[in-house]
C-alpha positions in Angstrom: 81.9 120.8 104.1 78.7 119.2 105.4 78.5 115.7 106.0 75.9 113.2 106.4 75.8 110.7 109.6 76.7 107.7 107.9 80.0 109.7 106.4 81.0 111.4 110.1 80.5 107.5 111.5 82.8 106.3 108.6 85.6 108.6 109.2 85.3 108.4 112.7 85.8 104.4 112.4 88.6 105.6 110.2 90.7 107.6 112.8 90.1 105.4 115.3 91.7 102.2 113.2 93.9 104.6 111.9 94.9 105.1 115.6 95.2 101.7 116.7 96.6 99.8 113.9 99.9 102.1 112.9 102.6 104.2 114.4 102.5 108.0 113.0 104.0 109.5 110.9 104.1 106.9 108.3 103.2 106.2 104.6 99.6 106.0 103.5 98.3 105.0 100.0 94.9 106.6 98.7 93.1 105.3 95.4 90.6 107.4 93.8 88.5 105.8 90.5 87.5 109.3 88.5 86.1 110.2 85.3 88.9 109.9 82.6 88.9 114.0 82.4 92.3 115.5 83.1 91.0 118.4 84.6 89.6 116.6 87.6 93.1 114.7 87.9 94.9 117.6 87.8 92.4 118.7 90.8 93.1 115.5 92.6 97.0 115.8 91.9 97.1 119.5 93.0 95.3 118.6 96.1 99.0 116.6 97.2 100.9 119.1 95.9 103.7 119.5 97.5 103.6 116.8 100.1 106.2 114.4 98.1 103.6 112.4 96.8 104.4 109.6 94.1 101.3 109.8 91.8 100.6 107.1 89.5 97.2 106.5 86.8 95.9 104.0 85.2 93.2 104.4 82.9 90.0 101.8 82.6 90.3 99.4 79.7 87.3 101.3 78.0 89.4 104.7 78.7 86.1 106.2 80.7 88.0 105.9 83.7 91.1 106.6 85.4 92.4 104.9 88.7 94.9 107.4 90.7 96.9 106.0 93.3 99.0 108.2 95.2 101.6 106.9 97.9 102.3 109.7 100.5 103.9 110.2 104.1 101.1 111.0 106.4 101.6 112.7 110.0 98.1 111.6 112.0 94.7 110.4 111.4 93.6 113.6 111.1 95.9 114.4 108.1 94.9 111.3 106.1 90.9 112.2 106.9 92.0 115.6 106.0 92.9 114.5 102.6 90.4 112.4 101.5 87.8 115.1 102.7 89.7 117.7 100.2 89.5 115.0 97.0 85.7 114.5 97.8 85.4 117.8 96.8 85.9 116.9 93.3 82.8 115.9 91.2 82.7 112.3 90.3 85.2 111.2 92.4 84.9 107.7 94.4 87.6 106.8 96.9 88.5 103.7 97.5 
């Protein structure tokens, strides 16, 4: 996937807080806002398939969107950069 400069500076100030600030591996919570459209959850959702990942929604008090917050163990940096690379991938998507 191509990224701009501002979004390689970002992730690279990522892994490097990411580095300093906690021991790996250790648990790591992501929240995503996306369109209420259960087709881009499930994409978000399939994305941690399989990693043991406690997936919760909330929807916006309007019902347009949905917050997903997702509580998983994480093995480096790179894994968590990893991830949230994967869910930008789905249209309309805005991590948090």
């Amino acid at each position: 996937m191509k990224q701009d400069k501002k979004t390689t500076e970002f992730y690279t100030r990522l892994k490097q807080q990411l580095t300093d600030d906690t021991t790996w591996p250790a648990p790591y919570l992501y929240k995503f806002i996306v369109p209420a459209d259960l087709e881009k959850i499930a994409e978000i959702e399939a994305i941690f398939n399989g990693t043991g990942a406690v997936i919760q929604t909330r929807d916006s008090s309007k019902g347009t969107y949905t917050s997903v917050s997702i509580k998983v163990e994480m093995h480096s940096p790179e894994a968590v950069i990893e991830k949230y690379l994967e869910v930008s991938s789905v249209e309309g998507v805005i991590s948090l």
